[in-house]
C-alpha positions as a printed NumPy array, in Angstrom:
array([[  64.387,  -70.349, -253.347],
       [  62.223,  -71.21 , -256.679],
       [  62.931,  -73.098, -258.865],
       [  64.22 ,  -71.716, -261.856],
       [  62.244,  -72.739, -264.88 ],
       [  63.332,  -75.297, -267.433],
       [  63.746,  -74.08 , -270.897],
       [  65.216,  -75.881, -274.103],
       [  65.584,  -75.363, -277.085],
       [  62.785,  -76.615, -280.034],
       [  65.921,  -78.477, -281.429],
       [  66.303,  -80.101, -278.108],
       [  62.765,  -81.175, -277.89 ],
       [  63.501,  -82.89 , -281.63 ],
       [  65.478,  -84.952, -280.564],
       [  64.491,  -85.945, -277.275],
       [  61.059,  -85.398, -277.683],
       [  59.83 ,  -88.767, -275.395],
       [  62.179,  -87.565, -272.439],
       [  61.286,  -83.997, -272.966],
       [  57.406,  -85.398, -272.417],
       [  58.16 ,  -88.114, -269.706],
       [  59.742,  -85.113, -267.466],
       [  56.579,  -82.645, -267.933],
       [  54.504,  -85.485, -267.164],
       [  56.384,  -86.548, -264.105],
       [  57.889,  -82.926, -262.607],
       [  54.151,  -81.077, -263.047],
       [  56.632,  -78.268, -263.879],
       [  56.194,  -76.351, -267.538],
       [  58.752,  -76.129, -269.914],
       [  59.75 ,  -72.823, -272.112],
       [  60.796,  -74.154, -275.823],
       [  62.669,  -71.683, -277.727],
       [  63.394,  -71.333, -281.535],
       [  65.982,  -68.936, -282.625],
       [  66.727,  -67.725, -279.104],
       [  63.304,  -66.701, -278.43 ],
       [  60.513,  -67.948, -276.509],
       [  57.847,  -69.925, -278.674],
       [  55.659,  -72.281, -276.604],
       [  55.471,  -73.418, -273.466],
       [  54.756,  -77.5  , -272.858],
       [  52.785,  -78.63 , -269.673],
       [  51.59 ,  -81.884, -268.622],
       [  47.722,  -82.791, -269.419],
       [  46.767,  -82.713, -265.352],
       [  48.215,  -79.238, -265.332],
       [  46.757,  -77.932, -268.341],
       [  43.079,  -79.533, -267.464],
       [  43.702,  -77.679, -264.147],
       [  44.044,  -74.349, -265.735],
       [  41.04 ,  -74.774, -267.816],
       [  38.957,  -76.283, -265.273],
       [  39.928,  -72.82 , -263.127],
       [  39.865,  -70.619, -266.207],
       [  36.077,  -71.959, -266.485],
       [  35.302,  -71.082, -262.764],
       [  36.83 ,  -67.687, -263.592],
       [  34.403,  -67.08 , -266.688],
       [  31.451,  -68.361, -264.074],
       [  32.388,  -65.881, -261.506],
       [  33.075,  -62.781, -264.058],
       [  29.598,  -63.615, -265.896],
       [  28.083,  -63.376, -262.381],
       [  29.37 ,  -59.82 , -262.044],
       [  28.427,  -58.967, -265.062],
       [  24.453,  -60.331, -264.327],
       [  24.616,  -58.661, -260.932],
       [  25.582,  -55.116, -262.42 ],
       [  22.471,  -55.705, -264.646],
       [  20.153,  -56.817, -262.121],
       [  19.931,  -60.442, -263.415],
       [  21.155,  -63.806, -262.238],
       [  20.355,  -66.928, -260.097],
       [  19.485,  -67.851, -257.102],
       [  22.242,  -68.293, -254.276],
       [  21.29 ,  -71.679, -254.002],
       [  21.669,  -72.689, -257.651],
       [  25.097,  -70.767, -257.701],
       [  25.987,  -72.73 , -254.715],
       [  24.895,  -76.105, -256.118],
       [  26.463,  -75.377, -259.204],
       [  30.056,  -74.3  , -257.543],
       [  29.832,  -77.712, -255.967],
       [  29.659,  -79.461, -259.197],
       [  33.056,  -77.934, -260.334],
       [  34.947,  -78.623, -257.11 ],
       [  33.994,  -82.267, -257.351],
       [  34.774,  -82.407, -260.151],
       [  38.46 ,  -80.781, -260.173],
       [  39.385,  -83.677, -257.382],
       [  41.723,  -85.991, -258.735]])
């Protein structure tokens, strides 16, 4: 069974700000901040958040390859390859 996520309040995170952070940093897990009842941001630690860029940037690779292949344009395998290698080392902790 998941777990279910952690949310708290923006007054919560006020006053408890360094324990709010410390748990982020330590579960991996996000946390949902409300104000007035509603959501309004969402708080993840740095290695998560680096993680989703560094796979939002492989997704922008792969959909500008699409796009260059539709239009008859583009690289050679071999340069894709080399260049996919790059990323991968470099997303290993």
């Amino acid at each position: 069974m998941p777990n279910a996520p952690k949310i708290i309040p923006i007054s919560d995170l006020r006053q408890n700000a360094s324990d709010v952070v410390k748990a982020v940093s330590s579960s991996r897990e996000p946390v949902f901040i409300t104000q007035r009842g509603r959501a309004a941001a969402v708080m993840v630690s740095m290695e998560v958040y680096k993680n989703a860029q560094h796979e939002m940037d492989i997704l922008h690779l792969l959909a500008r390859g699409e796009k260059e292949i539709g239009t008859g344009t583009g690289y050679e395998l071999d340069d894709v390859l080399r260049e996919a290698d790059l990323y991968l080392e470099a997303a290993k902790p």
